[in-house]
PDB file with SEQRES, HELIX, SHEET and CRYST1 records, atoms N, CA, C and O in Angstrom:
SEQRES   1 A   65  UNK UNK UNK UNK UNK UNK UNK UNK UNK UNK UNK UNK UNK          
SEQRES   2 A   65  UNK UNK UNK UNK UNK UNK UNK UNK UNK UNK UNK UNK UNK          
SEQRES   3 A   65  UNK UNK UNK UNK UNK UNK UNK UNK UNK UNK UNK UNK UNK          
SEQRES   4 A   65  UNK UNK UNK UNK UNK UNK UNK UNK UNK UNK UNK UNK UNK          
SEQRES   5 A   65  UNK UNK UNK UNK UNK UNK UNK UNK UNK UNK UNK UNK UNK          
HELIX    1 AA1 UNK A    6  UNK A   14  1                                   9    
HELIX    2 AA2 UNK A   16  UNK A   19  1                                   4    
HELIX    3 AA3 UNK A   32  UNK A   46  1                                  15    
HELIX    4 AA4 UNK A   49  UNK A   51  5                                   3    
HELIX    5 AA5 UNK A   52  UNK A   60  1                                   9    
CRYST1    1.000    1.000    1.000  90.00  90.00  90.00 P 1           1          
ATOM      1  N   UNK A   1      24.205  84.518 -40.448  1.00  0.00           N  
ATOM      2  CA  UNK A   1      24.777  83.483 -41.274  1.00  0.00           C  
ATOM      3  C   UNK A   1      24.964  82.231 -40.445  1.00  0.00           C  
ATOM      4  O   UNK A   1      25.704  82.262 -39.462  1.00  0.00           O  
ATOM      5  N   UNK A   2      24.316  81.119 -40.806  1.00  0.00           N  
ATOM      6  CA  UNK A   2      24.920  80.107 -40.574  1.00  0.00           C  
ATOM      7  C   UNK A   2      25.962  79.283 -40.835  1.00  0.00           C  
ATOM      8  O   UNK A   2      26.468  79.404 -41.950  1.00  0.00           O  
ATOM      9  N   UNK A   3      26.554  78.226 -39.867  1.00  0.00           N  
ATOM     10  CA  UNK A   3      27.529  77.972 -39.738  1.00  0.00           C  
ATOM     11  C   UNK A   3      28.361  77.260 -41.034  1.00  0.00           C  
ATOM     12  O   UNK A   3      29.507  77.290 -41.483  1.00  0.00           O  
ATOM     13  N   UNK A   4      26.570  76.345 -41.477  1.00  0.00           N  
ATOM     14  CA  UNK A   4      26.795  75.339 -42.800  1.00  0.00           C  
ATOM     15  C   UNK A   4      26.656  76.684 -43.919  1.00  0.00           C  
ATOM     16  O   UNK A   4      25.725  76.435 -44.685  1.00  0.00           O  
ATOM     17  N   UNK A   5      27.083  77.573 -44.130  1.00  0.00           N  
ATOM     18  CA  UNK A   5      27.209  78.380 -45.090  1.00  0.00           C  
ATOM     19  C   UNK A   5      28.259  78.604 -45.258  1.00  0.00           C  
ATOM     20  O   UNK A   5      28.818  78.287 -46.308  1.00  0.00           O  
ATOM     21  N   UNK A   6      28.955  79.314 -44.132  1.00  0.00           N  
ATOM     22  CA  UNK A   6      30.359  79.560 -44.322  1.00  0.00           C  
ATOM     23  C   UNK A   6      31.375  78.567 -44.480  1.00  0.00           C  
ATOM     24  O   UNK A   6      32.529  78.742 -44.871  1.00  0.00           O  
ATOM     25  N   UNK A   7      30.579  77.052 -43.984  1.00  0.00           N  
ATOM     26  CA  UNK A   7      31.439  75.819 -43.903  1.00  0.00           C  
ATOM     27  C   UNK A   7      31.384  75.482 -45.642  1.00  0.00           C  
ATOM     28  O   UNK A   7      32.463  75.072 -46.071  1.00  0.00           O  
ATOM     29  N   UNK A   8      30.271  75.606 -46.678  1.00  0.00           N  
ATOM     30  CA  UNK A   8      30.125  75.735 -48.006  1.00  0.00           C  
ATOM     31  C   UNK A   8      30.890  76.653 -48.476  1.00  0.00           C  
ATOM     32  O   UNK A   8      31.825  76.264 -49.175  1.00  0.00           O  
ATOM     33  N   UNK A   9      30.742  78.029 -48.258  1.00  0.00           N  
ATOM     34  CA  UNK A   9      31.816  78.808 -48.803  1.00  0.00           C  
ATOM     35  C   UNK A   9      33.022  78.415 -49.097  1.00  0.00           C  
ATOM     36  O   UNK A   9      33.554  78.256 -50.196  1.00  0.00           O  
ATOM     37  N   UNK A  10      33.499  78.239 -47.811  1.00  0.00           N  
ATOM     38  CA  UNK A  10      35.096  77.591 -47.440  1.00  0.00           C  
ATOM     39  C   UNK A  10      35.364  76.485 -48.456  1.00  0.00           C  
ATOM     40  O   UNK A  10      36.245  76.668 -49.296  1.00  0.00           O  
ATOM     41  N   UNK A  11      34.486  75.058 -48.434  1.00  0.00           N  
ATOM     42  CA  UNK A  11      34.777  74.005 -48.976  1.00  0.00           C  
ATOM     43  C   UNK A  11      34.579  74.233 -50.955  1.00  0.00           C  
ATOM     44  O   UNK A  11      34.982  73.556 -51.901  1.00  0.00           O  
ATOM     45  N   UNK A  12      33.937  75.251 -50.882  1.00  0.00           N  
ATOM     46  CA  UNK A  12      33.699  75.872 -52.825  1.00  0.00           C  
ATOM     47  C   UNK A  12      35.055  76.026 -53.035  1.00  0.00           C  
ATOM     48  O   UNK A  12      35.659  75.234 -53.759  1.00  0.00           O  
ATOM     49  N   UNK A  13      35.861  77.383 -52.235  1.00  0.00           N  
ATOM     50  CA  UNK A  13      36.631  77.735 -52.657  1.00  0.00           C  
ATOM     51  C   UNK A  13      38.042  76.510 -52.903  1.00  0.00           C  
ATOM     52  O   UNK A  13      38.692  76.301 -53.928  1.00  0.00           O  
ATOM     53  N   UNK A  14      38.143  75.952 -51.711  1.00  0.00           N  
ATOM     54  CA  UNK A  14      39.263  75.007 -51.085  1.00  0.00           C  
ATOM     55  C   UNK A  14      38.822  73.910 -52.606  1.00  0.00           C  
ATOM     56  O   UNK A  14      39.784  73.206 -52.913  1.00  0.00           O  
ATOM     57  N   UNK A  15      37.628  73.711 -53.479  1.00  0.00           N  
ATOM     58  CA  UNK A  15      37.632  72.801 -54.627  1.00  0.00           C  
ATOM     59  C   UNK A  15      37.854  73.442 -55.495  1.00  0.00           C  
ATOM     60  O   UNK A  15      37.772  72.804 -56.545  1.00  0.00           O  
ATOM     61  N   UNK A  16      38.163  74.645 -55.643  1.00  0.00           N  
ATOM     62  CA  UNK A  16      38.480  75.618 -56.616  1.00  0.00           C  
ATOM     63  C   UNK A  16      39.834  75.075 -56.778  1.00  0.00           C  
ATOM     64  O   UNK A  16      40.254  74.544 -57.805  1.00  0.00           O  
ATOM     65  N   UNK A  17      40.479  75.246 -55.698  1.00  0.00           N  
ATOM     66  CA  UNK A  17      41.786  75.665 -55.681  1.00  0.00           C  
ATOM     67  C   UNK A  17      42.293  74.054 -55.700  1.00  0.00           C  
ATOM     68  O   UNK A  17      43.515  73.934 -55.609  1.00  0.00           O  
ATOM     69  N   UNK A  18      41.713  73.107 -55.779  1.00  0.00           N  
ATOM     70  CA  UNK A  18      42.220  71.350 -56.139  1.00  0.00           C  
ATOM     71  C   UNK A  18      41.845  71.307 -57.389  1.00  0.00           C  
ATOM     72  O   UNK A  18      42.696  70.973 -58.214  1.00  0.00           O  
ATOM     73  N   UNK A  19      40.627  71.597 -57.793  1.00  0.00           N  
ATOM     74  CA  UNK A  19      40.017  70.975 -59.519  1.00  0.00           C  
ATOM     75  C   UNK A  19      39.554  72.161 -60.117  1.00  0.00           C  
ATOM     76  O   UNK A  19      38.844  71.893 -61.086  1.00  0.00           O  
ATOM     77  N   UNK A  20      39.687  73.444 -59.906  1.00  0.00           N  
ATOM     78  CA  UNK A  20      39.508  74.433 -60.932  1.00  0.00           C  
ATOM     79  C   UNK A  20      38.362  75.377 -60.725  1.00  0.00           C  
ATOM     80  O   UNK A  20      37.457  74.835 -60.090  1.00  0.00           O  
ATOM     81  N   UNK A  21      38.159  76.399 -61.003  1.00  0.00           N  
ATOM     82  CA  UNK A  21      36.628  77.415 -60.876  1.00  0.00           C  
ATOM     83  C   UNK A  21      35.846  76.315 -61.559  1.00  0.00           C  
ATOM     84  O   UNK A  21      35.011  75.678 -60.917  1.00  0.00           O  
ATOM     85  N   UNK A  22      36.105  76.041 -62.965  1.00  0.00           N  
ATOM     86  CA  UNK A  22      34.980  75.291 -63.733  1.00  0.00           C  
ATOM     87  C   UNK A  22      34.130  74.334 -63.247  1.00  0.00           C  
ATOM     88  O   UNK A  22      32.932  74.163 -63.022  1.00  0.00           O  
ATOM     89  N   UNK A  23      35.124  73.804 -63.170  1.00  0.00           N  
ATOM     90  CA  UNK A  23      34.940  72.022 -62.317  1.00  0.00           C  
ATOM     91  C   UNK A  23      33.394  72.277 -61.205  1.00  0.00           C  
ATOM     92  O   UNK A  23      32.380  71.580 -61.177  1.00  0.00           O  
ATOM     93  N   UNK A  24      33.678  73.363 -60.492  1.00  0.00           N  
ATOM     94  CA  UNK A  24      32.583  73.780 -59.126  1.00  0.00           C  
ATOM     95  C   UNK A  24      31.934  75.062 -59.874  1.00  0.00           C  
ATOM     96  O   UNK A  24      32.762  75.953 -59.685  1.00  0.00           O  
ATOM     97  N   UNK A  25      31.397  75.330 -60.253  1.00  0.00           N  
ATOM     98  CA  UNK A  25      30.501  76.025 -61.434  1.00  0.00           C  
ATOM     99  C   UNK A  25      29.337  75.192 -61.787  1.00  0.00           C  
ATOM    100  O   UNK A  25      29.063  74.970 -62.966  1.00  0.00           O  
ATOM    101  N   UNK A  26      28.668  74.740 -60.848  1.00  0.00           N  
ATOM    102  CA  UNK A  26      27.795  73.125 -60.981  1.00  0.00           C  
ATOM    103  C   UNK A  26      26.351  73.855 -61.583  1.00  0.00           C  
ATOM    104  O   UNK A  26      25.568  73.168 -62.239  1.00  0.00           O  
ATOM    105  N   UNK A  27      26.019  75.583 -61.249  1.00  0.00           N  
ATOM    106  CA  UNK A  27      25.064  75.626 -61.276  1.00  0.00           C  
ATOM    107  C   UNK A  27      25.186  76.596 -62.914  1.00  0.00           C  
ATOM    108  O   UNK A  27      24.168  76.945 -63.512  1.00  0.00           O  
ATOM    109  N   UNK A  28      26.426  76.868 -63.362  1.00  0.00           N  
ATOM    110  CA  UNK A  28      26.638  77.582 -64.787  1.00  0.00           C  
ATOM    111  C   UNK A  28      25.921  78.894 -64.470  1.00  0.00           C  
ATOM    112  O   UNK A  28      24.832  79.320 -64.852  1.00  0.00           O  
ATOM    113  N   UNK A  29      26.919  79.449 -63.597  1.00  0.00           N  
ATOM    114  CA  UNK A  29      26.832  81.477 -63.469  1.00  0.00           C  
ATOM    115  C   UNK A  29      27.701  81.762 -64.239  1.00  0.00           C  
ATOM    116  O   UNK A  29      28.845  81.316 -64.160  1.00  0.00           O  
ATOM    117  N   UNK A  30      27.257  82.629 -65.192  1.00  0.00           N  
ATOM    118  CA  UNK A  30      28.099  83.232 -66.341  1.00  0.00           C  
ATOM    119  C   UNK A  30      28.941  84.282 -65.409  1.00  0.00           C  
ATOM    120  O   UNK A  30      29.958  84.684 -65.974  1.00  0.00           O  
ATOM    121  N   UNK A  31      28.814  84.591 -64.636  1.00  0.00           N  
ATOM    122  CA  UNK A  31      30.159  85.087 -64.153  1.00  0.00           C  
ATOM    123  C   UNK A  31      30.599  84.839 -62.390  1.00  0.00           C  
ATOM    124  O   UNK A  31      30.545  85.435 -61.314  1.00  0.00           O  
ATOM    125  N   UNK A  32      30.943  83.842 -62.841  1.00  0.00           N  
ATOM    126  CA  UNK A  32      31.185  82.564 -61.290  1.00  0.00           C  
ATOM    127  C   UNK A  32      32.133  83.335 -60.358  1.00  0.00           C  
ATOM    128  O   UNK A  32      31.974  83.163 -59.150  1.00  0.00           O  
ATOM    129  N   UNK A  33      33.188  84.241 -60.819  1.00  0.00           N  
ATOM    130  CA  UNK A  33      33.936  85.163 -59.990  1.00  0.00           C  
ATOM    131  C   UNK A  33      33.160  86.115 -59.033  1.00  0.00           C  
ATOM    132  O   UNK A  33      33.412  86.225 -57.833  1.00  0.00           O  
ATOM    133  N   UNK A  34      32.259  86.739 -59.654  1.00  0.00           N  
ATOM    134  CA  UNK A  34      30.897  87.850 -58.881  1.00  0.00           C  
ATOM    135  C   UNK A  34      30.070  86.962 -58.159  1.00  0.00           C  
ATOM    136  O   UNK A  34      29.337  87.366 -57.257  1.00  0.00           O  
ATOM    137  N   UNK A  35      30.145  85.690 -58.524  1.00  0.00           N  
ATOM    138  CA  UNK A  35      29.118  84.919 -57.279  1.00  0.00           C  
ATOM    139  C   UNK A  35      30.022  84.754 -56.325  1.00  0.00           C  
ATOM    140  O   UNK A  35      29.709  85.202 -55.222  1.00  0.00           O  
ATOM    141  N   UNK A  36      31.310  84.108 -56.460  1.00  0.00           N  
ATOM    142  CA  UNK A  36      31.811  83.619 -55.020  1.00  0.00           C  
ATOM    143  C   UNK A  36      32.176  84.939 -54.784  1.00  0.00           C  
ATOM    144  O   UNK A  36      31.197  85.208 -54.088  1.00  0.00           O  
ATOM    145  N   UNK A  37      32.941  86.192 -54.818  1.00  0.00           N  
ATOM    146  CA  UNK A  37      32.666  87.288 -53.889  1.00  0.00           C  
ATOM    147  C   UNK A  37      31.583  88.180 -53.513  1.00  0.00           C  
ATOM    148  O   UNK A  37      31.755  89.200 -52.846  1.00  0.00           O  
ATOM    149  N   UNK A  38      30.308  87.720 -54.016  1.00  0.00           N  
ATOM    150  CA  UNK A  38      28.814  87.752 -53.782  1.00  0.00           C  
ATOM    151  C   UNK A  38      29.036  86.901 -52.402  1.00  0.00           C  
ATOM    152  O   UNK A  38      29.014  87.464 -51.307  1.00  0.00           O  
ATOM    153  N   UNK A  39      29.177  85.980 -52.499  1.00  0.00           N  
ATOM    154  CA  UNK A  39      29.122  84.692 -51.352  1.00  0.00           C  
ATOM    155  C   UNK A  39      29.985  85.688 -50.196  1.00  0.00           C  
ATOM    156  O   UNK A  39      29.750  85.968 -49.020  1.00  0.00           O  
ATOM    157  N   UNK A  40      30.841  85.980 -50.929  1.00  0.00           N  
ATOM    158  CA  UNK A  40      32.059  86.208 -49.234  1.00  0.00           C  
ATOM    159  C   UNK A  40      31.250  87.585 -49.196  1.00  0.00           C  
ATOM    160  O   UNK A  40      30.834  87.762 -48.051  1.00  0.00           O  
ATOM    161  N   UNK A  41      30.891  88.608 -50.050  1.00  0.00           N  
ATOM    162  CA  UNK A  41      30.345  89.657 -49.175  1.00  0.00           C  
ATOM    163  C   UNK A  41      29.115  89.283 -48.353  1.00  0.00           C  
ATOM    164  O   UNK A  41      29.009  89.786 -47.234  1.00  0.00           O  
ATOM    165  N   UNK A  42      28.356  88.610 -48.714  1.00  0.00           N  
ATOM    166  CA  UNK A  42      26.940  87.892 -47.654  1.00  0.00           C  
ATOM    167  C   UNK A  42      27.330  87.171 -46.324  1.00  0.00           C  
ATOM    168  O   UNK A  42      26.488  87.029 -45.436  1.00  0.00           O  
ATOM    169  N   UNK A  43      28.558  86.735 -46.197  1.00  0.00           N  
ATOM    170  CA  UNK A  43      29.575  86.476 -44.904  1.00  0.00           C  
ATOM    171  C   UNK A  43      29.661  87.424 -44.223  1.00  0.00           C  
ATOM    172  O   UNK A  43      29.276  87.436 -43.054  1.00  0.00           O  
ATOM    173  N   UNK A  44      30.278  88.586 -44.926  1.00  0.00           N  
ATOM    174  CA  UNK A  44      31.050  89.822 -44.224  1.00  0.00           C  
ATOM    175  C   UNK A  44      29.743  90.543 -43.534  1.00  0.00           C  
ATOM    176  O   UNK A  44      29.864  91.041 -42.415  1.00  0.00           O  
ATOM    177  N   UNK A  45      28.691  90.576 -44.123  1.00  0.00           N  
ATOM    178  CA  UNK A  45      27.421  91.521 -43.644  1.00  0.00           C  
ATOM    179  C   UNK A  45      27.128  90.716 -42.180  1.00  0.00           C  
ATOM    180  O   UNK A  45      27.020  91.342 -41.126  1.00  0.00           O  
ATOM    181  N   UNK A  46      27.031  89.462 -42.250  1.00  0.00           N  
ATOM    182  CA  UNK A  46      27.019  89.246 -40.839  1.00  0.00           C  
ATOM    183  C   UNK A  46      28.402  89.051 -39.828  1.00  0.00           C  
ATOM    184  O   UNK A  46      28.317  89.294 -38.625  1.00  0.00           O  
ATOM    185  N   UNK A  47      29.635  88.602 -40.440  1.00  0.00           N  
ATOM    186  CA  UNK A  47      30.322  88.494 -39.297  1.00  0.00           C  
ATOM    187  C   UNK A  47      31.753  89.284 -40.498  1.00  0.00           C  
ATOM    188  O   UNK A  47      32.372  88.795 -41.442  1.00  0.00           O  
ATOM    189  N   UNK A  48      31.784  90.321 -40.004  1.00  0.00           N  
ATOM    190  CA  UNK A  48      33.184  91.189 -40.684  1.00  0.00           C  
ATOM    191  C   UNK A  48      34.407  90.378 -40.742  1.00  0.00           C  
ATOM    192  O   UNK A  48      35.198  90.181 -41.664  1.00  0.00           O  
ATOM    193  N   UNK A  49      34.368  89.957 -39.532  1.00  0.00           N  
ATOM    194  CA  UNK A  49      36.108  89.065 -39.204  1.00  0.00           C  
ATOM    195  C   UNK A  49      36.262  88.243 -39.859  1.00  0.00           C  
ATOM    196  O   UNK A  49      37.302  87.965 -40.456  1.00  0.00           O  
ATOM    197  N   UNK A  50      34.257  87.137 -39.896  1.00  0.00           N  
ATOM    198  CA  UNK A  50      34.752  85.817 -40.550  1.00  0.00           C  
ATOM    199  C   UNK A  50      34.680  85.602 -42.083  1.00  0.00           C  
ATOM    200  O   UNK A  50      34.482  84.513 -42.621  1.00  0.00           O  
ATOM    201  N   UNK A  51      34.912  87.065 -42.863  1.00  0.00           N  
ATOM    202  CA  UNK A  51      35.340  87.209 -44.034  1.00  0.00           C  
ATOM    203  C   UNK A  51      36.862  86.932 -44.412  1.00  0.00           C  
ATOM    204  O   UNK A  51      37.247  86.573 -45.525  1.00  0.00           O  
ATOM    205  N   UNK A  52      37.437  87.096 -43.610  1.00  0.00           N  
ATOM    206  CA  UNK A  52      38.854  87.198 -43.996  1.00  0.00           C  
ATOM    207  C   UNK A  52      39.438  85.741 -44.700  1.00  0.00           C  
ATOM    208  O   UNK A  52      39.977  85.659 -45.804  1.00  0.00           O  
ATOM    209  N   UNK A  53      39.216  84.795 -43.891  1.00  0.00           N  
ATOM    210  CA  UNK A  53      39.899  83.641 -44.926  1.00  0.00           C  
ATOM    211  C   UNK A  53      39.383  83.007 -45.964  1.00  0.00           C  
ATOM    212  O   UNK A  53      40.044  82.338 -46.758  1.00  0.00           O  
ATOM    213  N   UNK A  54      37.851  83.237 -46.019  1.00  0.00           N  
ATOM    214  CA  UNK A  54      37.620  82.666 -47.187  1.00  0.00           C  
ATOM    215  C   UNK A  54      37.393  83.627 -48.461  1.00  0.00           C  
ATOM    216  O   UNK A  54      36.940  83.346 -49.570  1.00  0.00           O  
ATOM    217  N   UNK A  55      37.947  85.096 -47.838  1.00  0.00           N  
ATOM    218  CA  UNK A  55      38.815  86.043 -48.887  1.00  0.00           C  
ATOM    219  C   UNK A  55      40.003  85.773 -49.597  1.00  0.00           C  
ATOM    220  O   UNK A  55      40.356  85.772 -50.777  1.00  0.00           O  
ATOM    221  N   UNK A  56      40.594  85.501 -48.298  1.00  0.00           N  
ATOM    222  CA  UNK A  56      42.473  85.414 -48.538  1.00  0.00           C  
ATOM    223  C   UNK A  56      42.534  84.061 -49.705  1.00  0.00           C  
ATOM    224  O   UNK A  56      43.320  84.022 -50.651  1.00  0.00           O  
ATOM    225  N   UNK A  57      41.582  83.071 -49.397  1.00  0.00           N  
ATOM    226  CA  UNK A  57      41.344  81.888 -50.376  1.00  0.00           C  
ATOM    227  C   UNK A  57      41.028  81.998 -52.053  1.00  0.00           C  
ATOM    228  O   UNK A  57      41.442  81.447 -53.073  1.00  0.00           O  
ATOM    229  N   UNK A  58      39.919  83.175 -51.658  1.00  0.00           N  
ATOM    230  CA  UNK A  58      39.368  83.916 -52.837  1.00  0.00           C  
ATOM    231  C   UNK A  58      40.711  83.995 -53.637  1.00  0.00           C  
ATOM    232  O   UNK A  58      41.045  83.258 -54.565  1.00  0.00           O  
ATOM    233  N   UNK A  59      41.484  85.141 -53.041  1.00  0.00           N  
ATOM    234  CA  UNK A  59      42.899  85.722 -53.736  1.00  0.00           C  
ATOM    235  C   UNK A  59      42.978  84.541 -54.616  1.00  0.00           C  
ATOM    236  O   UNK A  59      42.576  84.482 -55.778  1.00  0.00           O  
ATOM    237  N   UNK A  60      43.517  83.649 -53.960  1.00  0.00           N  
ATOM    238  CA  UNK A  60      44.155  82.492 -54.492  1.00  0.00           C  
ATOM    239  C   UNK A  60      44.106  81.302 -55.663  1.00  0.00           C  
ATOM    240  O   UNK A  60      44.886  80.563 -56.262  1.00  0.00           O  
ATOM    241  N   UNK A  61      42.613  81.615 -55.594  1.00  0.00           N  
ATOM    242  CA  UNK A  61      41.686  80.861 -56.881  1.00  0.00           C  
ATOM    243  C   UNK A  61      42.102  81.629 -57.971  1.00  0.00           C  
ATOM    244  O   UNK A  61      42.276  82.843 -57.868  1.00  0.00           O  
ATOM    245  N   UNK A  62      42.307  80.884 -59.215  1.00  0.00           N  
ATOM    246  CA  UNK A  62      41.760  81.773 -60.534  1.00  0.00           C  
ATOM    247  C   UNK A  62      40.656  81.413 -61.017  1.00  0.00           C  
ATOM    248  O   UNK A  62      40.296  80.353 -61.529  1.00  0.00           O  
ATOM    249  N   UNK A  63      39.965  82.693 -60.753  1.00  0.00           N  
ATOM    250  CA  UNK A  63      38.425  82.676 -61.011  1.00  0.00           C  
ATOM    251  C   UNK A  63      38.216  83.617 -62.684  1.00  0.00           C  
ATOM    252  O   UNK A  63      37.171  84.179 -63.012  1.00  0.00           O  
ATOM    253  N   UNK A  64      39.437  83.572 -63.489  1.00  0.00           N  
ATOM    254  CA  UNK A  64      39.683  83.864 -64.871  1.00  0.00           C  
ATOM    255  C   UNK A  64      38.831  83.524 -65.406  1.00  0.00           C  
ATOM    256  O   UNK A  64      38.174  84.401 -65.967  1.00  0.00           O  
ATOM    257  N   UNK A  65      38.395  82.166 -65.526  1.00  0.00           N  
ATOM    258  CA  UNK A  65      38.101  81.657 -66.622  1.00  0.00           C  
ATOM    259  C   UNK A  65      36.822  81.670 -67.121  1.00  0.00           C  
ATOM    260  O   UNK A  65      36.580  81.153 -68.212  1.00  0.00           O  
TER     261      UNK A  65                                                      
END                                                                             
């Protein structure tokens, strides 16, 4: 994994959590929750550890909608 991936990950979630799941849903995945922890498990396969915060972020989003 590269660096500008996880630096995307991070910055998806961190706009989640200012303007909403919807708002960053740019590409219309009918189920945008299974992509971004799609995203953080494709993190974890290469670096286990550097899953953790843009998990703990995950938590934090409501990816409800």
């Amino acid at each position: 994994m590269r660096v500008e991936h996880y630096d995307a990950v991070r910055a998806l979630l961190h706009n989640c959590l200012c303007t909403g799941q919807t708002a960053q849903n740019h590409a219309g995945h009918p189920d945008f929750r299974a992509h971004v922890y799609g995203l953080i498990a494709w993190i974890g396969e290469t670096s286990p550890t550097g899953r953790g915060k843009p998990l703990a972020t995950a938590f934090r989003v409501d990816l409800t909608s």
